[in-house]
C-alpha positions in Angstrom: 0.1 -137.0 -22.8 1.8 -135.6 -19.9 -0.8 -134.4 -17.0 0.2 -130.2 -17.6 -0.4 -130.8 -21.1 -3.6 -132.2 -20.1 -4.7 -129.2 -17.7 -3.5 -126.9 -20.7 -6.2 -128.9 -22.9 -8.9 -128.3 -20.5 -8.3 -124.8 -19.9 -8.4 -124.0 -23.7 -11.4 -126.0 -24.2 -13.1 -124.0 -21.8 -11.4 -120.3 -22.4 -11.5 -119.2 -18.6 -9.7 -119.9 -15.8 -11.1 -123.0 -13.6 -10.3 -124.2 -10.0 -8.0 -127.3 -9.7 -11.4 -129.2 -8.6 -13.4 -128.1 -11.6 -9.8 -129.2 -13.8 -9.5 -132.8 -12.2 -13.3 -133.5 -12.5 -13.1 -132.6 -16.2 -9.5 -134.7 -16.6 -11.0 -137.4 -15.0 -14.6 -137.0 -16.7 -13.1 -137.1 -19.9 -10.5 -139.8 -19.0 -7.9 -137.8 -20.6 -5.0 -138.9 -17.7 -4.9 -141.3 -15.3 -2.2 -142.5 -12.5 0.4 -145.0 -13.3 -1.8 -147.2 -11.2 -4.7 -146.7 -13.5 -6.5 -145.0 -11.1 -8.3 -141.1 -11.1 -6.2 -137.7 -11.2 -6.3 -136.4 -7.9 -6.7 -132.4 -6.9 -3.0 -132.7 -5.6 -1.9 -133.4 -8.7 -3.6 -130.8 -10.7 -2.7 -128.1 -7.7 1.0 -129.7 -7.9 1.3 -129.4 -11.5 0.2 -125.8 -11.7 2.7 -124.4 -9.8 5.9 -126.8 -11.1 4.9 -125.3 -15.0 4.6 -121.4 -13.9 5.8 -120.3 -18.1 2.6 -122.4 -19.3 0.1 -121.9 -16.0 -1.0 -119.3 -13.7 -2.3 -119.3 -10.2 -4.5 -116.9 -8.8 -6.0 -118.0 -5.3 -7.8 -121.2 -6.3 -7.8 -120.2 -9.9 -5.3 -121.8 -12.5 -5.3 -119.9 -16.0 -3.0 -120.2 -18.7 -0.4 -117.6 -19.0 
């Protein structure tokens, strides 16, 4: 599963907006994604991702919510 489709999972799962911080730790907690080298989701990624998907995610300061 795609990383955005990942952040939506989380987001639902939880019913409230999140920071990207509290998303990666849960991604990566839950090993749901990881890196093409194998390695942990970064915050990058998840702050990245939120903004290149705006008709599934919004932003709000350091919030991400779905739309």
């Amino acid at each position: 599963m795609d990383l955005h489709e990942e952040i939506r999972k989380v987001l639902l799962e939880n019913n409230r907006p999140m920071s990207v911080e509290e998303i990666t730790d849960e991604i990566n907690l839950q090993a749901l994604c990881t890196r093409h080298d194998g390695s942990a989701v970064c915050n990058f990624q998840v702050h990245s991702r939120s903004f290149n998907h705006p008709k599934l995610l919004e932003r709000k300061g350091e919030w991400v919510k779905l739309k």
